[in-house]
N, C-alpha and C positions, 0 to 999 in steps of 0.2 A: 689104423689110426691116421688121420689127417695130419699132415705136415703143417706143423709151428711155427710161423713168423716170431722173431728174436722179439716184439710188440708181446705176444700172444703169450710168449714165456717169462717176461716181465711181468703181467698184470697175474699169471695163474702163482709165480710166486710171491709178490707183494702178499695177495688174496692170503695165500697159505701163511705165510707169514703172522698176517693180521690175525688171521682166522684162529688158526691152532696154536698160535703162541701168546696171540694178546697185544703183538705191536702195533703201534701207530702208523698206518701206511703212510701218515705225511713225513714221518722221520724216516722212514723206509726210500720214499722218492726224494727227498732233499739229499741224499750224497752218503749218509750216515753208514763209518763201515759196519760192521756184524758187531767187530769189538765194543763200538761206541753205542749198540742199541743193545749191549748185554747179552750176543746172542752167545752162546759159547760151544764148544765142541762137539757137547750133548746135543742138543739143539740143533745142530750144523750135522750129525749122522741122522737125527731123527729128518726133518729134511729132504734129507739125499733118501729119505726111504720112503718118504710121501711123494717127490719125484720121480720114483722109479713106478710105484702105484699109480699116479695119478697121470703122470705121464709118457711111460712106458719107456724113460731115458733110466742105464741103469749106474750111476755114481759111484766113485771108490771112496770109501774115506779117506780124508784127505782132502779131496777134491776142491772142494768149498772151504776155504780159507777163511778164520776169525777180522782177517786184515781186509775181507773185500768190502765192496759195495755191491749194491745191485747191480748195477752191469755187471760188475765182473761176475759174479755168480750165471749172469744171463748168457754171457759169454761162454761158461765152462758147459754148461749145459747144452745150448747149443751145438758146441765143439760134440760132444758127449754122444748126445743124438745125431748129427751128422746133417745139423742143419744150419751150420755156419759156413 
């Protein structure tokens, strides 16, 4: 698997996000945490298991916090993979 620019992990999870949940990628990039786009815990495991699928990083629950934003999620993933 090709090495993932923190760029590259941003756009594959907005993508997901939009894609398989129904959000709005523009409330997704404006700042919005997980909390405030309604994503909630369910959503936050389901997720971390399309990530692991999708992008061969493999997430604990937990990991992905109701309080983040996209970066930060970018950021754990990153860390995760071992591409930070």
């Amino acid at each position: 698997m090709p090495t993932l620019a923190p760029a590259d992990i941003k756009t594959r999870l907005v993508t997901l996000l939009s894609e398989k949940f129904g959000l709005p990628e523009d409330e997704i990039l404006a700042g919005a945490t997980f909390d405030e786009l309604d994503i909630d815990s369910l959503i936050l495991v389901e997720l971390g298991l399309l990530v692991r699928k999708e992008l061969g990083i493999v997430l604990a629950e937990g990991d992905l916090k109701s309080s983040f934003r996209i970066d930060d999620a970018v950021a754990v993933v990153a860390e995760k993979g071992g591409l930070a």
